[in-house]
KOLKETI-517609 format. One line per field, with one value per residue (C-alpha): residue number from 1; y, z, x. Coordinates in steps of 0.02 Angstrom, whole numbers. Layout:
nr <- (NUM:...) $
yy <- (Y:...) $
zz <- (Z:...) $
xx <- (X:...) $
This chain:
nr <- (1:2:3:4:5:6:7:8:9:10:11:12:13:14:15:16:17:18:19:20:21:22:23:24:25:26:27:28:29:30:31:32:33:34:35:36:37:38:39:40:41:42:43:44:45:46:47:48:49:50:51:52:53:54:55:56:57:58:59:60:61:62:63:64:65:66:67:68:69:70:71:72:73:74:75:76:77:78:79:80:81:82:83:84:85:86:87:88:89:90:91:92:93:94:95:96:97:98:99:100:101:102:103:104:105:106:107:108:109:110:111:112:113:114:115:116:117:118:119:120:121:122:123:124:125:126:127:128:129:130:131:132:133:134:135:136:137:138:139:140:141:142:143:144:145:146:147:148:149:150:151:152:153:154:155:156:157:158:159:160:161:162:163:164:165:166:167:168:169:170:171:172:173:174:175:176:177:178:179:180:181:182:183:184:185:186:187:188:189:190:191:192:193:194:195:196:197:198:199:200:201:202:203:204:205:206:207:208:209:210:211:212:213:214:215:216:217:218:219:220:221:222:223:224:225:226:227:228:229:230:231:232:233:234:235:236:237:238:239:240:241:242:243:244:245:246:247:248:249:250:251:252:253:254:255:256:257:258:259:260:261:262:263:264:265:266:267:268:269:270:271:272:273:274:275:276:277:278:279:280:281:282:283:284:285:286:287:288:289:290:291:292:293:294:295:296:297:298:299:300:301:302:303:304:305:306:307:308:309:310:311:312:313:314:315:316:317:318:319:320:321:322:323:324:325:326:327:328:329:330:331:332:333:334:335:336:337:338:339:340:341:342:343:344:345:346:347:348:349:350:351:352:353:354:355:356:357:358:359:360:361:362:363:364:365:366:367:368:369:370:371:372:373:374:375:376:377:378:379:380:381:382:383:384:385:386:387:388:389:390:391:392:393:394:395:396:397:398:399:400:401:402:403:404:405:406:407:408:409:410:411:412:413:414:415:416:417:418:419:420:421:422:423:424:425:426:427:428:429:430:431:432:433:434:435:436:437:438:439:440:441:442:443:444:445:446:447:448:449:450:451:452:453:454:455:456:457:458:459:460:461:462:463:464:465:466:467:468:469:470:471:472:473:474:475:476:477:478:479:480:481:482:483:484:485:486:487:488:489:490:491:492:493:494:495:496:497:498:499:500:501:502:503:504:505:506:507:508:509:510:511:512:513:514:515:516:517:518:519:520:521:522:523:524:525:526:527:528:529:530:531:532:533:534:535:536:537:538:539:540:541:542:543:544:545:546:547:548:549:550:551:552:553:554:555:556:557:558:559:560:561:562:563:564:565:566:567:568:569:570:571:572:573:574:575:576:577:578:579:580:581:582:583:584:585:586:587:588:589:590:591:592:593:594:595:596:597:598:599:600:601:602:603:604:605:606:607:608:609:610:611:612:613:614:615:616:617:618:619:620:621:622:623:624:625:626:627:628:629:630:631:632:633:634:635:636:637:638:639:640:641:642:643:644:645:646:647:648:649:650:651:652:653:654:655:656:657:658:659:660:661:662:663:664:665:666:667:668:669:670:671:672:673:674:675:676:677:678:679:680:681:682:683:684:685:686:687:688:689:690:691:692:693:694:695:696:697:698:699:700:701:702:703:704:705:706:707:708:709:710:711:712:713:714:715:716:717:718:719:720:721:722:723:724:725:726:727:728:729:730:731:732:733:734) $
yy <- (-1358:-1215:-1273:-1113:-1124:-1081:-887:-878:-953:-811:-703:-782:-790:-612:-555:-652:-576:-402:-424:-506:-349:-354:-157:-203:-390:-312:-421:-422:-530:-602:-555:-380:-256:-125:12:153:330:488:675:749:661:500:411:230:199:26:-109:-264:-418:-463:-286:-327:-461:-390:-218:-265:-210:-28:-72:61:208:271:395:270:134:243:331:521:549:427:473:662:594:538:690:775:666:673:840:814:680:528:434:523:445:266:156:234:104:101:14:-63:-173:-179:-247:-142:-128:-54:69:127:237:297:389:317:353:516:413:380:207:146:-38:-115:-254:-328:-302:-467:-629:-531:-595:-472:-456:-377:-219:-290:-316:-116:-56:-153:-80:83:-63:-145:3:13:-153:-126:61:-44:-146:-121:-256:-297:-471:-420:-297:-433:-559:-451:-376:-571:-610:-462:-449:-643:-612:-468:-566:-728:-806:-964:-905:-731:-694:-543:-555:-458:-402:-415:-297:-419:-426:-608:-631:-725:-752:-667:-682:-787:-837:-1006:-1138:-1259:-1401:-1330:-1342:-1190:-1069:-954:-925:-985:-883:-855:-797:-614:-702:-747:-566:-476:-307:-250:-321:-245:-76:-93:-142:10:99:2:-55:-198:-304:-454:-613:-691:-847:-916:-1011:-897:-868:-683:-571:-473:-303:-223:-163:-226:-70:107:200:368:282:100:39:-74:29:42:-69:-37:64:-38:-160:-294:-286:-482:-551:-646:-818:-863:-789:-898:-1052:-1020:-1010:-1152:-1270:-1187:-1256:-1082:-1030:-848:-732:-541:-427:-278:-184:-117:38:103:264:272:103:-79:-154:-313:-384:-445:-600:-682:-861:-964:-1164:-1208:-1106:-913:-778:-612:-493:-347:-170:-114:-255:-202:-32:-99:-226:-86:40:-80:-110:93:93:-38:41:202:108:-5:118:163:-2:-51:91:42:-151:-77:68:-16:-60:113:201:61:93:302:279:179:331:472:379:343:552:618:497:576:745:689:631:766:699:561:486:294:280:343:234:51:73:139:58:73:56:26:-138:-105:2:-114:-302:-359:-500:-362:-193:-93:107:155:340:428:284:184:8:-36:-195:-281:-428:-553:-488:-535:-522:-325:-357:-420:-281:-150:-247:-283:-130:-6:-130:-118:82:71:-29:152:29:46:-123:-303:-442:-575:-478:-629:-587:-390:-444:-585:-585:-612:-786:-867:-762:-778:-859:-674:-558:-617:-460:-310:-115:8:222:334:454:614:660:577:468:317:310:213:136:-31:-187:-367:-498:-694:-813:-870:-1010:-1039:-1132:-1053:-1138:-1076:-1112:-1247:-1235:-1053:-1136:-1228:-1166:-1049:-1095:-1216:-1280:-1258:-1273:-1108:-1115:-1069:-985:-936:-1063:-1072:-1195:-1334:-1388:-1262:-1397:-1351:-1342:-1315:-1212:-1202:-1023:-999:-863:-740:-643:-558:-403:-227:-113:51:144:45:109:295:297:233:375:479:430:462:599:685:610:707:855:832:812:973:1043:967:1012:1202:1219:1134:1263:1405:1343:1290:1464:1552:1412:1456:1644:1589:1523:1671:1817:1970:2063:2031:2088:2213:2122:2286:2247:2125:2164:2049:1997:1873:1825:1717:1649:1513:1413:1484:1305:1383:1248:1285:1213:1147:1291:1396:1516:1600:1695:1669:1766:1678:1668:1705:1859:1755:1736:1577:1584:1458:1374:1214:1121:994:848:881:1013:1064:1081:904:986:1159:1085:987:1120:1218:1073:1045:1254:1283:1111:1176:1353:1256:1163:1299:1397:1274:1356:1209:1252:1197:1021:965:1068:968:809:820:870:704:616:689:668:492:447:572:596:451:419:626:706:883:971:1093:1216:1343:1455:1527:1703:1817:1992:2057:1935:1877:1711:1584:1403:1320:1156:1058:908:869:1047:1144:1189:1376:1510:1604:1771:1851:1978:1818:1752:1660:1463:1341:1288:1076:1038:1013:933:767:654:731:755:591:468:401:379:447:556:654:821:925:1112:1216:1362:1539:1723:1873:2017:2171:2156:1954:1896:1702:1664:1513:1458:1296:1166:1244:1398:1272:1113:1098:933:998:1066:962:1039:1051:1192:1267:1299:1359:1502:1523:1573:1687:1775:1814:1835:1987:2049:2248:2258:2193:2049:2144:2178:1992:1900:2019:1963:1772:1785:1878:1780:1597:1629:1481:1396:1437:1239:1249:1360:1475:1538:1615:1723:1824:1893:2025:2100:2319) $
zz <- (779:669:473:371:176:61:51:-153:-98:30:-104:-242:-114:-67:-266:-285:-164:-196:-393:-351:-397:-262:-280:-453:-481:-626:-554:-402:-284:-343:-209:-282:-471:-489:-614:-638:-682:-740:-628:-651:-791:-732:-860:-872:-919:-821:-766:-696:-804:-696:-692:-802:-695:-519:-593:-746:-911:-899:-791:-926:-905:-717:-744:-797:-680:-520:-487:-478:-299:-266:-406:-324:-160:-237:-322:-163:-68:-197:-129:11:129:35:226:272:134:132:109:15:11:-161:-260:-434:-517:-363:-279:-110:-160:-11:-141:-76:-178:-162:-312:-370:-546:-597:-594:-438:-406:-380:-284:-264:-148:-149:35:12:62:210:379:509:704:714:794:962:943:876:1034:1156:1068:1188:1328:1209:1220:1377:1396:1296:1373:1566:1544:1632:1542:1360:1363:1438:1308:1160:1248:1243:1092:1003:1097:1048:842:860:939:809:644:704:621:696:747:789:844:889:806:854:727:821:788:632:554:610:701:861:904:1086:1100:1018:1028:941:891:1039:894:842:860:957:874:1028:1071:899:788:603:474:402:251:279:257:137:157:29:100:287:191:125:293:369:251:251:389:336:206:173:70:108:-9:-29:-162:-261:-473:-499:-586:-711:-748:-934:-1007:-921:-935:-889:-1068:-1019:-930:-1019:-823:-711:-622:-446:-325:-179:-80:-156:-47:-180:-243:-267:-180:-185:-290:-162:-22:-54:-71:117:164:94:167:335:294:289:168:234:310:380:449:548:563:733:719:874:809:627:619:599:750:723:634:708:598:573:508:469:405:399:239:148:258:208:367:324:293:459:558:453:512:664:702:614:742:874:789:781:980:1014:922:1037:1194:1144:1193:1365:1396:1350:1454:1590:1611:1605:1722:1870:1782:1722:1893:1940:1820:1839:2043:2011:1856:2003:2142:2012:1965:2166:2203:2018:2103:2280:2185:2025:1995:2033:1915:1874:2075:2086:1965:2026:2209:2276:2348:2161:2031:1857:1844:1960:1838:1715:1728:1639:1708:1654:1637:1608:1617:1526:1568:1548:1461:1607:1581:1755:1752:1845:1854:1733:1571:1427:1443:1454:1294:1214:1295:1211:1026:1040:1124:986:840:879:913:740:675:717:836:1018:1081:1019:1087:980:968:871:727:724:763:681:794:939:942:1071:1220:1203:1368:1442:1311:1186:1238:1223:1249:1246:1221:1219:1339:1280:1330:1311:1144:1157:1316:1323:1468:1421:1496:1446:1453:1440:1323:1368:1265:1223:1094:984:907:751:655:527:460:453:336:247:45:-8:-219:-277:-502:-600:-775:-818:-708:-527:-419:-233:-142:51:166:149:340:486:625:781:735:885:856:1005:970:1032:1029:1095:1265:1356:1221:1265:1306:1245:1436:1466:1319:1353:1541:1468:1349:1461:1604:1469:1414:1593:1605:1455:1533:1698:1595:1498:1664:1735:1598:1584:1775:1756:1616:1718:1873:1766:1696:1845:1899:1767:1778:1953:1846:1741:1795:1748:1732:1748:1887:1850:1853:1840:1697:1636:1471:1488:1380:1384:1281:1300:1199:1231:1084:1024:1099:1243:1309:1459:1425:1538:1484:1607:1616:1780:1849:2009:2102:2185:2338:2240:2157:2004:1938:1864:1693:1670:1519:1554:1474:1552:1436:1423:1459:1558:1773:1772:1675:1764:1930:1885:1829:1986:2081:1967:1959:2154:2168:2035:2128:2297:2199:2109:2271:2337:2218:2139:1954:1827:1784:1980:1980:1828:1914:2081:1995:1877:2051:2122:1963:1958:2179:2181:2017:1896:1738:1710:1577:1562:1457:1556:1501:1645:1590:1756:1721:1815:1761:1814:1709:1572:1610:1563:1609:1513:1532:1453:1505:1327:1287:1121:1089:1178:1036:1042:948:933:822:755:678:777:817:930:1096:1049:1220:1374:1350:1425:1417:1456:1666:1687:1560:1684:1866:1890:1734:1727:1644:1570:1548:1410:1462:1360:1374:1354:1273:1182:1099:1113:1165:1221:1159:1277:1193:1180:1058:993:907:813:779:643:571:385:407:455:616:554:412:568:656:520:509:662:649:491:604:745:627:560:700:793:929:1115:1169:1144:956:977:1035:914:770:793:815:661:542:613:651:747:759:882:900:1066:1191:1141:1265:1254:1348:1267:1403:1347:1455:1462) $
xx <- (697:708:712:703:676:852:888:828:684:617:683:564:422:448:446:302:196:235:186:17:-107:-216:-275:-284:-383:-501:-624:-766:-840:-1012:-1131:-1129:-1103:-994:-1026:-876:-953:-898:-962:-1071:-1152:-1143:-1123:-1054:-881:-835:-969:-954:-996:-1141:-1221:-1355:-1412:-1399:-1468:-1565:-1544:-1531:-1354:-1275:-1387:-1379:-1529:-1636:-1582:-1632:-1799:-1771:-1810:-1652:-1560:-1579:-1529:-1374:-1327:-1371:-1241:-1103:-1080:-1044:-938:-953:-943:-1107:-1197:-1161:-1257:-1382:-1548:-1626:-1737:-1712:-1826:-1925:-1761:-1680:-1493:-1366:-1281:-1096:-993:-808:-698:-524:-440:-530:-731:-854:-861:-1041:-1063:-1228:-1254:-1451:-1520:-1606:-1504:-1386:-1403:-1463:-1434:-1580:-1639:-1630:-1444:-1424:-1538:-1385:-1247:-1223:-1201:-1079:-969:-979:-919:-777:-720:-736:-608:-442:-313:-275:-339:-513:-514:-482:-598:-756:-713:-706:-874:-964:-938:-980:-1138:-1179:-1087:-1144:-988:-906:-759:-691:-525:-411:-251:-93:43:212:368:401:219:205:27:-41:-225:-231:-425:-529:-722:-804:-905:-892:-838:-724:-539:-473:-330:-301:-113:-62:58:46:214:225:219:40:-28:102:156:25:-105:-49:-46:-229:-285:-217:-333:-481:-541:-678:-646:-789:-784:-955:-928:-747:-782:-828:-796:-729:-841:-719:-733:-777:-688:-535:-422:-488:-529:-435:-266:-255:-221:-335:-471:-379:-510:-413:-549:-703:-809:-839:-666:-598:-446:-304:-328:-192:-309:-444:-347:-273:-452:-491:-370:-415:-592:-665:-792:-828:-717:-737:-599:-609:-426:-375:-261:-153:-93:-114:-26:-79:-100:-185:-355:-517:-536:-712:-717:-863:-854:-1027:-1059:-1074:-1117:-1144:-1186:-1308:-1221:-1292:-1191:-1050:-1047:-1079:-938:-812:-872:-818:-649:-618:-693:-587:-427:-466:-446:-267:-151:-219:-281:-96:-12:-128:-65:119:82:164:327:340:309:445:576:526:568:734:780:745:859:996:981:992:1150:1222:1172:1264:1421:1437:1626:1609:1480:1508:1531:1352:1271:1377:1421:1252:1089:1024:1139:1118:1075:921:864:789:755:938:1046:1205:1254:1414:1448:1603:1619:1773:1853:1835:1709:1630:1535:1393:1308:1322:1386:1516:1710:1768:1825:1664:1558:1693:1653:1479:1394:1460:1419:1260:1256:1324:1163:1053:944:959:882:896:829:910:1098:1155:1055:1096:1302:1332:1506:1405:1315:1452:1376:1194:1207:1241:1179:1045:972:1054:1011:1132:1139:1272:1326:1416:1579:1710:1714:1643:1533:1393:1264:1216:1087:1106:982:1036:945:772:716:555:424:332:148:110:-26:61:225:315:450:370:376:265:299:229:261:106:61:124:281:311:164:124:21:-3:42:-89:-83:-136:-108:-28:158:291:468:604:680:828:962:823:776:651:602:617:503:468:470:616:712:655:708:891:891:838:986:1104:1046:1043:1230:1287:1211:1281:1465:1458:1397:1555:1665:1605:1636:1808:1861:1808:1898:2032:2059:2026:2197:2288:2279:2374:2525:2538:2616:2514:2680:2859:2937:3066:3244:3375:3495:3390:3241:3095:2968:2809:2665:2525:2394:2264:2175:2012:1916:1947:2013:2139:2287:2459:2566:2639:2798:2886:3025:3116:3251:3368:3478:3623:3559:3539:3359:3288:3175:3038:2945:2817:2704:2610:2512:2332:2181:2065:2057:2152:2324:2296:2302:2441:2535:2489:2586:2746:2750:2763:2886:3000:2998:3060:3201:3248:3267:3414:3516:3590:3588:3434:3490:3489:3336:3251:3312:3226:3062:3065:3084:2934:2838:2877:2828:2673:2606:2646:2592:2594:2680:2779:2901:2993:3145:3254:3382:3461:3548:3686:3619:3814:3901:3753:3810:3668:3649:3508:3433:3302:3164:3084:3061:3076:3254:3294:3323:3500:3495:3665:3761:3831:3676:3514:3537:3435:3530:3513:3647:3584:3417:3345:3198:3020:2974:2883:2946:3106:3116:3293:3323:3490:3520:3645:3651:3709:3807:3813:3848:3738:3832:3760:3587:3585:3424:3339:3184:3077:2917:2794:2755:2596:2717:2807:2692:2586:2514:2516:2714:2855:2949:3088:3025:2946:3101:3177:3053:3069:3252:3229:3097:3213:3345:3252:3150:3191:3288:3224:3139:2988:3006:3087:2905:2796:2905:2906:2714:2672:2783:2749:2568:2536:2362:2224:2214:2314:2390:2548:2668:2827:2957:3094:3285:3398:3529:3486) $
């Protein structure tokens, strides 16, 4: 059962408790005065309405309330760190007063809390504590740790109950250690609501690490005046000892049945860990100032030791997860290009790596899945929703993607972390559903407003017994090594890929330098002209250009472009370059030629694309017979004006099994000149091709005589981008 209370409910509760002034009350607890001072004259500008009677009458004059050896001791120490001189035992009136002093709002705040009437452990308590600490620093597992540390403020507070309580990732609370009264009703294992100790109270536990309220039931002393004289705010209590709490506070105490409580924070890194909570239900008790200190220092020993005792436990599971991470690296190492084969087909794959009923590796663009996960389809929707979230690791996904509630069954739990390279990679675990109950300490759900005379006001829950929730929709949480070593997997992938990918652009260069001719062979009677230009990514392209002489004493002039980049296009162009050559060499015109390469394209390399143009010239005759797979329409320049040879084209190399082409058939007389070239001279996203080829005419049209003067021209006036390769080849007759 999980009842939770109506949305503008939370909301209210949530308003509520973060415009209760707690740093603020204008009031103190009882058992103590408060006068506010001004430095160095120490003079009184705030007092506590029961100064006068915890002090005596001279409450407002500072000088005369204190002799002057201790009133020199105090100047003395108000040099220096206020830490060092805390408490400072005096006497007034013939009283001994603990006096503690801290500054806030521009005055020194003076608390004095009458030595008579605190319970004391004793001396022979104080003489044990180095064995104490050496209890606490022997022990090798988080619950020892707890379990001594409950048993030994207990035997120094002498309180009735004293547990260790431990914040989880959403502030709720669970007692993990706990020592007591043999009466009375244990609380250890139970869990207690965020909502039970607001975010502003959290923050001034962080910062204070004791906080005492000897009597519960006590009447607030208020402060006078109630606003500070030079600000017109409250005097800021938030570092005091005797400052009051919560109204709300105490009435949680009380229906606990507690009339004193003491806490001792326990910090793991500069943030709020959990409490030591002291409760005591067979009246007030005020421990000494000494066991204070005392019981604190154990909460800051104890805070020391958390994160080694912690890393200790999980030290096996780490060294685990760390051997699986280094065998999953070597095969990566053994199988560079081959990467998802290394991390699914191996002794270890993936899904050893971590405890996960799932995982999938989409690398490349290719999802490979093991073990129990969600549809391919599902794993494609949820693991990038929740990449998009900024949070790596869930474990309740349905809460984080609302989309995915219908396969808890697989992947309640989810951690996933992107792999660079190609868009969208990922590794990603799944863990299924584990349902289990929950027993908090009363009601989580149960309203925390409550109608009073004035109108609405927070109250707490007024029963603390045992109260059982099945949660559902949850798994086994995350870890923080086990999160690390999957960043860390990825991030060694996308260092193995631009490994991969720089060593595939050099051998894909060093490939394509192959299928460029440093020169053109000389061809007598025949002017020749090529340029070529790769894109400034420096990304090798498909293009490629050739010449070949043939049997007939004709030669053949080439212009490809295969789809794609990198060593994959290159060495695909090294294969349709060196076919083409052997068809060509048959000597049965460009369009048969053209025709037997689709045909090989389509039985030994399908699903590849290439545009491909061959213009096969008689130099005696300047006879010309050009055809065209997909390519870029051939340029004609002639006395008669420059046009774009549109006959004899076909469909793209790759796109039909048994494509048929035509050729176009012209004659080279005089100064007339062909100009080849590639998409990336013509296309531009921002300019329709069609406005590109029509500057590409005017070019030509006005360009010097040769194909030399020919290439420069069309370059300089088009000006192509460096986005992709540019390639093109300009015939004249001599």
């Amino acid at each position: 059962m999980t009842p939770t209370p109506p949305d503008d409910s939370r909301g209210s509760i949530a308003a509520a408790c973060a415009d209760e002034p707690i740093a603020v009350p204008g009031a103190i607890q009882p058992h103590g005065a408060l006068l506010a001072v001004t430095e160095p004259a120490l003079a009184v500008v705030i007092a506590s309405a029961n100064a006068a009677e915890v002090l005596g009458d001279d409450a407002r004059e500072l000088a005369a309330l204190l002799d002057p050896d201790d009133l020199d001791r105090l100047r003395a120490g108000l040099a220096g760190d206020l830490a060092e001189l805390n408490p400072l035992r005096v006497s007034v009136g013939g009283r001994d007063l603990d006096l503690v002093v801290s500054r806030a709002d521009g005055l020194l705040l003076t608390e004095w809390e009458p030595v008579a009437g605190a319970e004391q452990a004793g001396a022979a308590w104080h003489r044990r504590l180095p064995a104490v600490l050496q209890r606490l620093s022997a022990t090798t597992s988080l619950d020892e740790l707890t379990a001594v540390l409950a048993r030994d403020v207990r035997e120094l507070t002498g309180f009735d109950r004293v547990m260790v309580y431990r914040f989880d990732a959403e502030w709720n609370g669970e007692v993990i250690a706990e020592d007591r009264r043999a009466d009375l009703e244990p609380f250890l294992g139970l869990r207690y609501p965020a909502s039970d100790i607001p975010a502003q109270a959290r923050a001034l536990y962080a910062t204070n690490w004791l906080r005492l309220i000897p009597d519960a039931t006590y009447r607030a002393v208020p402060l006078q005046p109630a606003t500070h004289p030079a600000t017109g705010r409250p005097l800021d209590l938030s570092g005091a000892v005797l400052r009051s709490v919560s109204p709300v506070h105490l009435e949680y105490l009380a229906a606990m049945g507690v009339v004193s409580s003491m806490s001792v924070s326990l910090i793991d890194g500069g943030r709020l860990w959990g409490l030591i909570a002291c409760h005591h239900t067979s009246g007030p008790r005020r421990p000494s100032y000494a066991d204070r200190v005392a019981a604190e220092f154990l909460g800051r020993t104890a805070s020391l030791l958390l994160h080694t005792t912690v890393e200790t436990a999980e030290r096996g599971d780490v060294v685990g997860v760390a051997q699986r991470q280094a065998a999953l690296v070597a095969a990566l190492g053994r199988s560079p290009r081959r990467p998802a084969a290394a991390l699914t087909e191996g002794p270890v794959t993936l899904l050893d790596l971590l405890p996960a009923g799932g995982a999938a590796v989409r690398l490349d663009g290719r999802l490979h899945l093991l073990g129990s996960t969600p549809p391919a389809e599902r794993v494609l929707e949820l693991v990038p929703a929740l990449l998009a979230t900024g949070q790596p690791a869930t474990d309740a996904l349905g809460r984080v993607v609302l989309s995915a509630a219908d396969v808890a069954d697989t992947a309640s739990g989810l951690l996933a972390v992107e792999v660079g390279g190609a868009p969208g990679d990922f590794l990603a675990w799944f863990r299924p559903e584990t349902l289990r109950q929950v027993t908090w300490g009363g009601n989580p759900h149960e309203p925390k407003l409550v109608e009073g005379a004035s109108g609405p006001r927070l109250s707490p829950r007024r029963s603390f017994a045992a109260w059982v929730e099945t949660v559902r929709g949850t798994a086994q949480p995350w870890r923080d090594h086990e999160v690390a070593a999957a960043s860390a997997l990825a991030a060694h992938l996308t260092e193995s890929a631009l490994h991969r990918a720089r060593e595939d652009d050099r051998l894909a260069a060093v490939l394509q330098r192959t299928l460029l001719l440093e020169e053109l062979p000389p061809v007598p009677g025949v002017a020749l002209a090529a340029r070529y230009r790769p894109s400034a990514a420096d990304v090798v392209g498909g293009d490629w250009y050739d010449l070949v002489p043939l049997p007939s004493g004709r030669i053949s002039i080439v212009l490809g472009d295969v789809a794609g980049h990198g060593l994959a296009a290159a060495s695909i162009t090294a294969q349709l370059r060196h076919a083409l050559r052997a068809h060509l060499l048959r000597d049965r015109g460009p369009a048969a030629a053209l025709g037997s390469l689709g045909e090989l394209i389509a039985a030994l390399l399908p699903g590849e694309l290439a545009t491909a143009v061959v213009a096969e010239l008689d130099p005696a005759t300047g006879e010309v017979a050009v055809a065209s797979a997909g390519h870029p329409p051939v340029l004609l320049d002639t006395a008669d004006g420059v046009r774009l040879l549109r006959d004899g084209r076909g469909p793209a190399l790759g796109l039909q099994e048994h494509a048929e082409y035509a050729e176009a058939r012209v004659r080279l007389t005089g100064a007339d000149r062909l100009l080849f070239y590639s998409d990336g001279l013509v296309e531009r996203r921002d300019v329709p091709l069609t406005d590109r080829l029509d500057a590409l005419r005017a070019a030509a049209g006005s360009a010097g005589a040769g194909p030399d003067a020919l290439l420069d021209a069309v370059l300089a006036a088009l000006d192509p981008p460096d986005t992709d390769d540019v390639t093109l080849v300009g015939l004249g007759r001599t």
